[in-house]
C-alpha positions as CSV (number, residue, x, y, z in Angstrom):
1,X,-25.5,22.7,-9.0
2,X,-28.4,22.0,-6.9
3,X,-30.6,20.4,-9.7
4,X,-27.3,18.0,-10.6
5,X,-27.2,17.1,-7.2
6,X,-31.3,16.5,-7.2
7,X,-30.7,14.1,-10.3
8,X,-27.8,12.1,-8.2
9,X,-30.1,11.9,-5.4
10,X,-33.0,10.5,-7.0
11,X,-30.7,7.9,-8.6
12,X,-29.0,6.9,-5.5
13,X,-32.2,6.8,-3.2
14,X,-32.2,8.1,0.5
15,X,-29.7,5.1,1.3
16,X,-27.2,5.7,-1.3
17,X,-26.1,9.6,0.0
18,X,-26.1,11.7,3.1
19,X,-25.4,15.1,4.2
20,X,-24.8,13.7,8.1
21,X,-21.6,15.9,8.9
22,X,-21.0,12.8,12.0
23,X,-22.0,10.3,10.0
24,X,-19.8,10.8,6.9
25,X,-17.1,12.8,9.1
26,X,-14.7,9.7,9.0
27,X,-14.3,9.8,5.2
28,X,-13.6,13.1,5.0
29,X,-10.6,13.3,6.8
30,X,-7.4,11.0,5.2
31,X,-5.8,8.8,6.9
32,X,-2.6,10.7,8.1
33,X,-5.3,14.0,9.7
34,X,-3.8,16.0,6.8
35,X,-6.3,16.8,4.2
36,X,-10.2,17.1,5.0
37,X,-12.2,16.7,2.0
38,X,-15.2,19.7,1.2
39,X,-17.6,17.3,-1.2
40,X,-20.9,19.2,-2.9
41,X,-22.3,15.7,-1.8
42,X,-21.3,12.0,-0.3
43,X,-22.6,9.2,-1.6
44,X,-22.2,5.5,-1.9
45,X,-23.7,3.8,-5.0
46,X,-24.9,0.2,-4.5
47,X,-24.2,-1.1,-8.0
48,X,-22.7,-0.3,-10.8
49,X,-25.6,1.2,-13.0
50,X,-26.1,3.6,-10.8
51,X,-22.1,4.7,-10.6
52,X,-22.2,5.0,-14.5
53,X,-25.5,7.1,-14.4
54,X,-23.9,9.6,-11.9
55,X,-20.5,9.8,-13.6
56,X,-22.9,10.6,-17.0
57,X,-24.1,13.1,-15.3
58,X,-20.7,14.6,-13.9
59,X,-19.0,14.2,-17.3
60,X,-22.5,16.7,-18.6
61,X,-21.4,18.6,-16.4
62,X,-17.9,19.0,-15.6
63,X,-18.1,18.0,-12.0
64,X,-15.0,16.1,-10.5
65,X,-15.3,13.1,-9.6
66,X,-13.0,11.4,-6.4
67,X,-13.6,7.5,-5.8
68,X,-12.7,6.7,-2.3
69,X,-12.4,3.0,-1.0
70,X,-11.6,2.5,2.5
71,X,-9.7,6.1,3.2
72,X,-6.8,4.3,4.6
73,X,-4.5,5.9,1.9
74,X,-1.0,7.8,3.1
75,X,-0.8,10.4,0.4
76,X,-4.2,12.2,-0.3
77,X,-5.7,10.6,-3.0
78,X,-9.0,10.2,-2.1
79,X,-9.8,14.0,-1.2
80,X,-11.6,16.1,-2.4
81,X,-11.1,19.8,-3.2
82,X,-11.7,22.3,-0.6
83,X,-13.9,24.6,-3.5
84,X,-17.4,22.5,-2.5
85,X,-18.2,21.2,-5.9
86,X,-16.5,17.8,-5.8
87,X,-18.7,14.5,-5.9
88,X,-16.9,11.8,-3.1
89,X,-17.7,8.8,-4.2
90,X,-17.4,6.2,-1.8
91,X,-17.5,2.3,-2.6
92,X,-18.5,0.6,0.6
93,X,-21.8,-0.2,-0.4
94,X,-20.1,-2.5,-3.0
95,X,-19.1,-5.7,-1.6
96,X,-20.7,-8.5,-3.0
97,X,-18.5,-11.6,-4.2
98,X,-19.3,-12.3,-7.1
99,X,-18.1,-15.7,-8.0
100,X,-15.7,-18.3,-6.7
101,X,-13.7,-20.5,-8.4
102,X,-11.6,-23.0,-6.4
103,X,-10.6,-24.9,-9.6
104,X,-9.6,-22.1,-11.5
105,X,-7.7,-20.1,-8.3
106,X,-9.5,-17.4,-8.9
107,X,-12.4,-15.2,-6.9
108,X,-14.2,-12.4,-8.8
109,X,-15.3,-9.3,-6.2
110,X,-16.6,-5.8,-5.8
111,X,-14.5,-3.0,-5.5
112,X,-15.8,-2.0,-1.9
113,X,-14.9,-5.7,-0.4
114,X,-13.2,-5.2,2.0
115,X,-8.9,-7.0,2.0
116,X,-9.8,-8.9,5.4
117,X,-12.6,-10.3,4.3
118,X,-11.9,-11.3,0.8
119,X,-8.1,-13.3,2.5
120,X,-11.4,-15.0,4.8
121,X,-13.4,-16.0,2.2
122,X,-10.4,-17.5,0.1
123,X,-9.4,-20.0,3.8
124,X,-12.9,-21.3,3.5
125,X,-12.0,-22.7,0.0
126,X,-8.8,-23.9,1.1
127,X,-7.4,-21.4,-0.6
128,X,-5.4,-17.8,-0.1
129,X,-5.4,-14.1,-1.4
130,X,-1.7,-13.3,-0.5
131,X,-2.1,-9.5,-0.2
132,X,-1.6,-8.7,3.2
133,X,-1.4,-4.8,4.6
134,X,-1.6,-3.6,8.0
135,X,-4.9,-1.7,6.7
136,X,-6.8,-4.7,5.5
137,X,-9.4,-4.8,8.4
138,X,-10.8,-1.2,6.5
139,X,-9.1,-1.1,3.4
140,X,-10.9,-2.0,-0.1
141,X,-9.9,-4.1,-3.2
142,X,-11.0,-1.7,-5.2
143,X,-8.1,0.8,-3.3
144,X,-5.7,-1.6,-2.9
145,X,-5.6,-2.0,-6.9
146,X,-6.4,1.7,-7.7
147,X,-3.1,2.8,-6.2
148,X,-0.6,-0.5,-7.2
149,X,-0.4,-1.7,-3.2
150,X,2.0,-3.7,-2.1
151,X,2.1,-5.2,1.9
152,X,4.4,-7.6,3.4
153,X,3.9,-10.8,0.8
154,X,5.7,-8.7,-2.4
155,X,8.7,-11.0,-2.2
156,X,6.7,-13.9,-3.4
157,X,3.7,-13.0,-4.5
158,X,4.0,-9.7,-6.0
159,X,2.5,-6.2,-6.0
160,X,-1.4,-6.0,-6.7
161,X,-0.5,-5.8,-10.1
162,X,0.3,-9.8,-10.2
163,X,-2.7,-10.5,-8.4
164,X,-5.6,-9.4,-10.7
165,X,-6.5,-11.3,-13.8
166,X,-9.5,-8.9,-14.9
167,X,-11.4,-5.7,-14.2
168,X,-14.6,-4.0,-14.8
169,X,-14.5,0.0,-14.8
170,X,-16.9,2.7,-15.8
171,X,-15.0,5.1,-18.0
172,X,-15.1,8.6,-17.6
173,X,-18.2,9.3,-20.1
174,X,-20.4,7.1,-18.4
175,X,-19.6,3.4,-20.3
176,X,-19.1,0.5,-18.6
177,X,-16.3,-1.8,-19.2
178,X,-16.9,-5.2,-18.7
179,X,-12.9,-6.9,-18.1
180,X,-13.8,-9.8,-15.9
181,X,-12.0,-12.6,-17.6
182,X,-10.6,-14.8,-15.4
183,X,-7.8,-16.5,-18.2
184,X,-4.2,-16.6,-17.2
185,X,-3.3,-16.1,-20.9
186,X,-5.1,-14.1,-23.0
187,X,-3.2,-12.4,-26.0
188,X,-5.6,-10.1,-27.8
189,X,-3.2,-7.0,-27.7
190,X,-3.6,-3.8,-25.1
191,X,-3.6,-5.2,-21.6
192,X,-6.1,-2.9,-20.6
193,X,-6.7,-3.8,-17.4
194,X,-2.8,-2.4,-16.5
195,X,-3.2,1.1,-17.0
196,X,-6.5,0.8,-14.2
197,X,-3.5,-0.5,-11.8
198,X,-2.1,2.4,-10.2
199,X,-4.1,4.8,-11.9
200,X,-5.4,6.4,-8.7
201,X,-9.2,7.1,-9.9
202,X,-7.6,9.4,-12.7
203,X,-9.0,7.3,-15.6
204,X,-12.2,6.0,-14.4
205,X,-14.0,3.9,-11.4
206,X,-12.6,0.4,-10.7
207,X,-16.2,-1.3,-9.9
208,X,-15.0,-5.1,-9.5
209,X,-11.9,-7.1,-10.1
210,X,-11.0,-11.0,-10.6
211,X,-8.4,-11.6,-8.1
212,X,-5.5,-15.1,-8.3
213,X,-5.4,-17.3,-5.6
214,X,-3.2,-19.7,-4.3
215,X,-3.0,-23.1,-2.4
216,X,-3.1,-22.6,1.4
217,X,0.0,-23.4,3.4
218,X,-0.2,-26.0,5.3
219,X,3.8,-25.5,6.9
220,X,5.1,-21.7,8.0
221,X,8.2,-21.5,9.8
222,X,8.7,-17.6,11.5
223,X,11.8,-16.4,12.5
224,X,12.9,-12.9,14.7
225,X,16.9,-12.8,13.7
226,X,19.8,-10.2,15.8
227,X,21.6,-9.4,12.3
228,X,25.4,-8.6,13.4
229,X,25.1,-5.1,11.2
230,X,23.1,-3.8,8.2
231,X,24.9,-5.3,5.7
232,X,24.3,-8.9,7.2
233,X,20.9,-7.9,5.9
234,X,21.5,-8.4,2.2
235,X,23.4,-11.7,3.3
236,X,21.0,-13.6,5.1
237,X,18.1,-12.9,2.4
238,X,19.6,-14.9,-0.2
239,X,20.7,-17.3,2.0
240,X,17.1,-17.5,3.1
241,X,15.2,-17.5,-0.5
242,X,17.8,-20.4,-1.2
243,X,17.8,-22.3,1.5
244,X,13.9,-22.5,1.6
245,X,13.8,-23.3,-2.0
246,X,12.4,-20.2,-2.9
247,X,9.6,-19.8,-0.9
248,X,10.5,-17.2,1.6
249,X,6.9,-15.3,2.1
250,X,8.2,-12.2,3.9
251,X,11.6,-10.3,5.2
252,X,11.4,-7.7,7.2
253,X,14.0,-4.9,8.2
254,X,13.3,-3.4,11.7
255,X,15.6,-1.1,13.6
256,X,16.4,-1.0,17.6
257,X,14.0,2.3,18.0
258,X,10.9,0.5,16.5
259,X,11.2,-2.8,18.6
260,X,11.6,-0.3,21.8
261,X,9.2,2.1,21.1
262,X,6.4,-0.7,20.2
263,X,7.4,-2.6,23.5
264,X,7.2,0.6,25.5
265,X,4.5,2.4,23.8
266,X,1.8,-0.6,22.7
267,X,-0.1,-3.0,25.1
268,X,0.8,-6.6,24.4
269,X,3.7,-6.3,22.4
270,X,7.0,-7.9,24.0
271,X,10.6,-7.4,23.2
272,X,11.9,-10.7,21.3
273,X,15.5,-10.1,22.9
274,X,17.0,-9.6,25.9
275,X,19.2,-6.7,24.5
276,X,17.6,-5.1,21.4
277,X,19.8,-5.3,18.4
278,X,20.7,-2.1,16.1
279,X,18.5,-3.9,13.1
280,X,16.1,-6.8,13.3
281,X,15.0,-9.3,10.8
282,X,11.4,-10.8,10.5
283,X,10.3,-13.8,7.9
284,X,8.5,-16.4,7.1
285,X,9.4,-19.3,4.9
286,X,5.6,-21.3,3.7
287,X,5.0,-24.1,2.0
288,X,2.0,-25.6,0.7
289,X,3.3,-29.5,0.7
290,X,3.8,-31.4,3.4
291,X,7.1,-32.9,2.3
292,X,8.6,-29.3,2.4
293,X,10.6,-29.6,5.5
294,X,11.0,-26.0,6.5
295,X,11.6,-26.4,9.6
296,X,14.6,-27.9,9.5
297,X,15.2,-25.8,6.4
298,X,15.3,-22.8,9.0
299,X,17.4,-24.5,11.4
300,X,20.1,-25.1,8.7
301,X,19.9,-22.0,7.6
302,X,20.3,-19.9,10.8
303,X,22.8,-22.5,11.9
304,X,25.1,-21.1,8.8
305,X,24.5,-17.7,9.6
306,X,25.8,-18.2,12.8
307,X,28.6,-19.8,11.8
308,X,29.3,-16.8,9.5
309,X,28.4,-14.1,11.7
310,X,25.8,-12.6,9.9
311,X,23.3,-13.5,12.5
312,X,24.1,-13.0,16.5
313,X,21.1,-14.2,17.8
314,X,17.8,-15.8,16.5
315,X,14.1,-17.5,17.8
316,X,12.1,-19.5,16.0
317,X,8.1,-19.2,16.6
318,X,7.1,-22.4,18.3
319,X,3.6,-22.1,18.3
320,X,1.1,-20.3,16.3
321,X,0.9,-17.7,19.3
322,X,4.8,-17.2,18.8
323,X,4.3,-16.5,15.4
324,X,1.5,-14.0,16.1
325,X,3.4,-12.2,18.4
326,X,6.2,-11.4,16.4
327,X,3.7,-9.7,13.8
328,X,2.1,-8.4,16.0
329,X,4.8,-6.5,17.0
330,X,5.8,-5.8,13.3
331,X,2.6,-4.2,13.2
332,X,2.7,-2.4,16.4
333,X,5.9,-0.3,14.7
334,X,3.8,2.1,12.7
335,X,1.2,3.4,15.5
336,X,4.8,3.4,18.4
337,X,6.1,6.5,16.2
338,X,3.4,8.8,17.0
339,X,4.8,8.5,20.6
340,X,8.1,10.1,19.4
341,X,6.0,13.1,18.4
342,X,6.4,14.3,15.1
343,X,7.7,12.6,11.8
344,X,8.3,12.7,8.2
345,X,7.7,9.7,6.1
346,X,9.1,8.5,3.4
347,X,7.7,5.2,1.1
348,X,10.9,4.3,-1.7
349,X,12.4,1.5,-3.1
350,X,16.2,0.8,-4.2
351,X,17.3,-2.4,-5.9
352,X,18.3,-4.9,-3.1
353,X,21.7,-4.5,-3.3
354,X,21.5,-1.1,-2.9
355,X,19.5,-0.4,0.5
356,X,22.3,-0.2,3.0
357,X,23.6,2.7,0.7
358,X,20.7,4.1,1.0
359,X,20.0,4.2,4.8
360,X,23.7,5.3,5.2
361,X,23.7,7.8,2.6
362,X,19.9,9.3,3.8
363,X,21.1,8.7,7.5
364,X,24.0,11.1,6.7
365,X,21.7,14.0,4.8
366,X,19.2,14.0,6.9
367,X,21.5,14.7,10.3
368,X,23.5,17.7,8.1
369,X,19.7,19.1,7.7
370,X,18.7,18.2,11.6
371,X,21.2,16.9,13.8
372,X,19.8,14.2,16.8
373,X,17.1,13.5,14.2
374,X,15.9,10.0,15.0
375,X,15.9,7.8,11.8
376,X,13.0,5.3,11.9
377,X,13.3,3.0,8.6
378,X,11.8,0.0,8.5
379,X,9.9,-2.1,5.9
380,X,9.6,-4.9,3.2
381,X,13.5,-5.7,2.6
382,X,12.8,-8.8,0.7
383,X,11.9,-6.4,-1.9
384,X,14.1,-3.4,-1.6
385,X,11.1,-0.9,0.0
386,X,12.1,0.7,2.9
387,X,9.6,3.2,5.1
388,X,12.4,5.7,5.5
389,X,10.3,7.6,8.5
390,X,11.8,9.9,10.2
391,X,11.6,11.6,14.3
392,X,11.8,15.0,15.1
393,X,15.2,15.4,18.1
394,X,13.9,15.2,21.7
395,X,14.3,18.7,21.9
396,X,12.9,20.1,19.2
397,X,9.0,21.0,18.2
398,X,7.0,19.7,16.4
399,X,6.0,22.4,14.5
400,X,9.7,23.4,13.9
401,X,10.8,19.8,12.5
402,X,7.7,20.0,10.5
403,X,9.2,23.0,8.9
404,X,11.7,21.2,7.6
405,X,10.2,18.8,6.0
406,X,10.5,19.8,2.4
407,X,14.3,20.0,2.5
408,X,14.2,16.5,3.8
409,X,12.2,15.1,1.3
410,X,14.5,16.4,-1.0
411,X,17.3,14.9,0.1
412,X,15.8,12.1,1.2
413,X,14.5,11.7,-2.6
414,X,17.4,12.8,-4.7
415,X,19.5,10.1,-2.9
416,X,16.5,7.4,-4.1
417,X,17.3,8.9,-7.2
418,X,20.7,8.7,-7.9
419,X,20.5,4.8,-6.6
420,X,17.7,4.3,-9.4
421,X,14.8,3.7,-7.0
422,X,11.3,4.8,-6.5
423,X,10.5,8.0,-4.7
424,X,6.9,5.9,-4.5
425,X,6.8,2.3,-3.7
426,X,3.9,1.3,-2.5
427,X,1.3,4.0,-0.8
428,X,1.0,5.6,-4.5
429,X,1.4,9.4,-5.3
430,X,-1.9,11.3,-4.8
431,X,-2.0,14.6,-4.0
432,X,1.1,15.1,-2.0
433,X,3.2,13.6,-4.5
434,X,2.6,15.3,-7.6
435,X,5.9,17.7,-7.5
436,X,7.9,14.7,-7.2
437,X,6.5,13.2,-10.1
438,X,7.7,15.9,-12.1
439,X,11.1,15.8,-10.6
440,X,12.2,12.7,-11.1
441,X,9.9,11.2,-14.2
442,X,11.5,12.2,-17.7
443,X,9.8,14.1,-19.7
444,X,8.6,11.3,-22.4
445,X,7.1,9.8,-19.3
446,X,5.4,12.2,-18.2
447,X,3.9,13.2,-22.0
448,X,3.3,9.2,-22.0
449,X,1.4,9.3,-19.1
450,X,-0.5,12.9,-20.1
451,X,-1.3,11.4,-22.9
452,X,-3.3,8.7,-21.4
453,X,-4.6,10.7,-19.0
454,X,-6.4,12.8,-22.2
455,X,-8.0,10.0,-24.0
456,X,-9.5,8.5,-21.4
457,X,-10.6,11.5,-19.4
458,X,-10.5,14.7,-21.8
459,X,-12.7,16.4,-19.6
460,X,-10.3,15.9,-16.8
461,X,-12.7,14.9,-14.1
462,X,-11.7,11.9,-12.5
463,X,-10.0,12.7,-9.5
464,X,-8.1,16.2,-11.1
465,X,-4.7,17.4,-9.2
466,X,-4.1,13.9,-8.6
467,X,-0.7,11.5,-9.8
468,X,0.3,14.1,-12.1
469,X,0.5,17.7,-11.4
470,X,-2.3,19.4,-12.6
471,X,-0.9,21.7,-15.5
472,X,0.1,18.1,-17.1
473,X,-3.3,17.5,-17.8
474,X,-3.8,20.2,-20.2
């Protein structure tokens, strides 16, 4: 091992690896303190020739390979084994942008970019990239597409998987595939680039990507709406993605704990009502023309909710300060639940129409397994993925709620199940998901998926024990 690791050294140079326990201590440790990667060596290529002469080497070899981007994933997937022999590959070192093409709506960028500064880059060309995540001040493109994410602009925009026209790779052996094209149509048969989408590093390194933009908008109207009960919710989103002609950017469901633990638990954030309601809405209707009126598009529109009690109270942002302090507080949600001490999380996804069963039916389980537990669900409504996150009781440990956290996820699961959702909607499925993968994928699926798995990466050394359970490799 120590002559392969010689061989990656000398191809990386002093710059591109280090055995620096504080300086690579941040990307060894995921992003939820759960899992602390053990590499035989970190190292961050600069360009692509050398990341297809190291994974040569590791496909020689045998020697795993894990591609990390910016470590901000929720469900393990960019750790390594604890046995010592793992390569971590990590992508920061490539950020370039490529090419830009305001004509064509399209920017072409390195994996290791990172999400903040690629939306920055697209303003300057009067221009957006409409993936927006509460990571994207650390997380990478390169991530962001490996594991399908998602964010708060899904409603109009779409998953990652809408977003990228092309992709370059290095395959498991070593080759370099070159994907870049930047066409909106391009019929040659396999879509290749999809099966990189969501693939999780299992089928080979994602080294750059040609991303879709989309004219800025030049009118945003925000809104912070009291909904009269959960089922208002389902109301006022169609009323909203008709009343604003269809574009309604973002809908978000937040409950009465969230608003009052952010308030209480985060400098700077302020309570948008007097009396928090049981369940809030957040969203955003954009336009990129100036004869959109969407303001009064807005008014109309909460006007009739009134009217028709789906809505008891409402503000409209006034300013661009109002507007960022209602996300900002959207935002502040995530870090208020560490306050409440422990929690189990859950990422799914029910059609629309289905997620006040859900919350009722999971509120129900989840109190038979733990009563006073304190249901904390929140999350993209507009397009049916709920954060079903749950508090341990006031009383109760930690460490004993924690215990109880495979039953939950059971329940919690079978219910997503049974209302033809997605166990997985967003953060991916790692190495913490891999049992549930089996559960609830059929069989044909899974042999599908096995079966592309084993032609790409017979050898099995991208990123092994990860999306699918390990013995469905063989």
């Amino acid at each position: 091992m120590e002559n392969i690791l010689n061989q990656i050294k000398q191809i990386l140079g002093d710059k591109g690896w280090s055995d620096d326990n504080a300086m690579i201590e941040p990307w060894l440790i995921d992003s939820r303190n759960r899992h602390i990667s053990k590499p035989a060596i970190f190292i961050q290529p600069k360009n692509i020739e050398e990341i297809a002469a190291i994974v040569k080497i590791c496909n020689q070899n045998n020697i795993n390979i894990v591609t990390q981007g910016g470590n901000t994933g929720r469900c393990g997937g960019a750790t390594t084994d604890d046995n010592g022999n793992d390569i971590l590959l990590n992508m920061a070192r490539m950020n370039k942008i490529r090419n830009i093409d305001a004509d064509n709506f399209t920017m072409t960028v390195e994996a290791g970019c990172i999400l903040e500064n690629i939306q920055n880059k697209a303003i300057e060309i009067d221009r957006i990239f409409p993936l927006s995540l509460g990571a994207e001040g650390s997380c990478m493109i390169g991530g962001n597409i490996a594991t399908n994410a998602g964010g708060i602009n899904v409603l109009r925009y779409g998953n990652c998987r809408d977003l990228i026209l092309g992709i370059e790779a290095v395959l498991p052996d070593g080759r370099i595939w070159n994907g870049l094209r930047r066409l909106r149509k391009d019929n040659t048969g396999y879509d290749l680039k999809q099966l990189f989408i969501g693939s999780e590093g299992t089928i080979g390194i994602i080294t750059a990507c040609v991303l879709k933009l989309f004219p800025c908008p030049v009118k945003i109207s925000t809104a912070f709406c009291a909904l009269s009960d959960l089922s208002a919710a389902i109301k006022l989103l169609a009323k909203a993605r008709i009343k604003s002609g269809d574009s309604l950017n973002s809908f978000e469901l937040i409950p009465a704990i969230a608003i009052d633990s952010a308030s209480q638990y985060i400098p700077n954030i302020k309570k948008p009502f007097d009396k928090t309601p049981k369940w809030a809405i957040l969203f955003e209707f954009a336009s990129s023309s100036h004869n959109n009126d969407i303001d009064e598009n807005m008014q109309n529109m909460l006007e009739g909710a009134f009217k028709n009690n789906i809505i008891t109270d409402a503000i409209i942002a006034k300013s661009s300060k109002d507007r960022a302090d209602f996300w900002r507080l959207r935002e502040a949600i995530v870090a208020a639940q560490r306050y409440l001490g422990a929690s189990i999380k859950h990422d799914i996804s029910v059609p629309i129409s289905m997620v006040e069963n859900f919350i009722n039916a999971a509120g129900i389980a989840v109190e038979k397994i733990c009563p006073d537990i304190r249901p904390y669900s929140f999350g993209h409504l507009g397009d049916g993925n709920i954060h079903y996150n749950l508090s341990r009781p006031i009383d109760m440990s930690d460490d004993d709620f924690m215990a109880m956290e495979d039953e939950i996820h059971r329940a919690v699961h079978d219910i997503t199940d049974s209302l033809d959702g997605s166990f997985s909607a967003e953060h991916g499925i790692g190495l913490i998901k891999t049992m549930d993968i089996e559960r609830y994928k059929s069989d044909i699926e899974l042999e599908l998926m096995q079966a592309i798995k084993r032609v790409f990466d017979p050898k099995n050394i991208m990123n092994h024990g990860k999306l699918l359970p390990l013995q469905k490799y063989k």
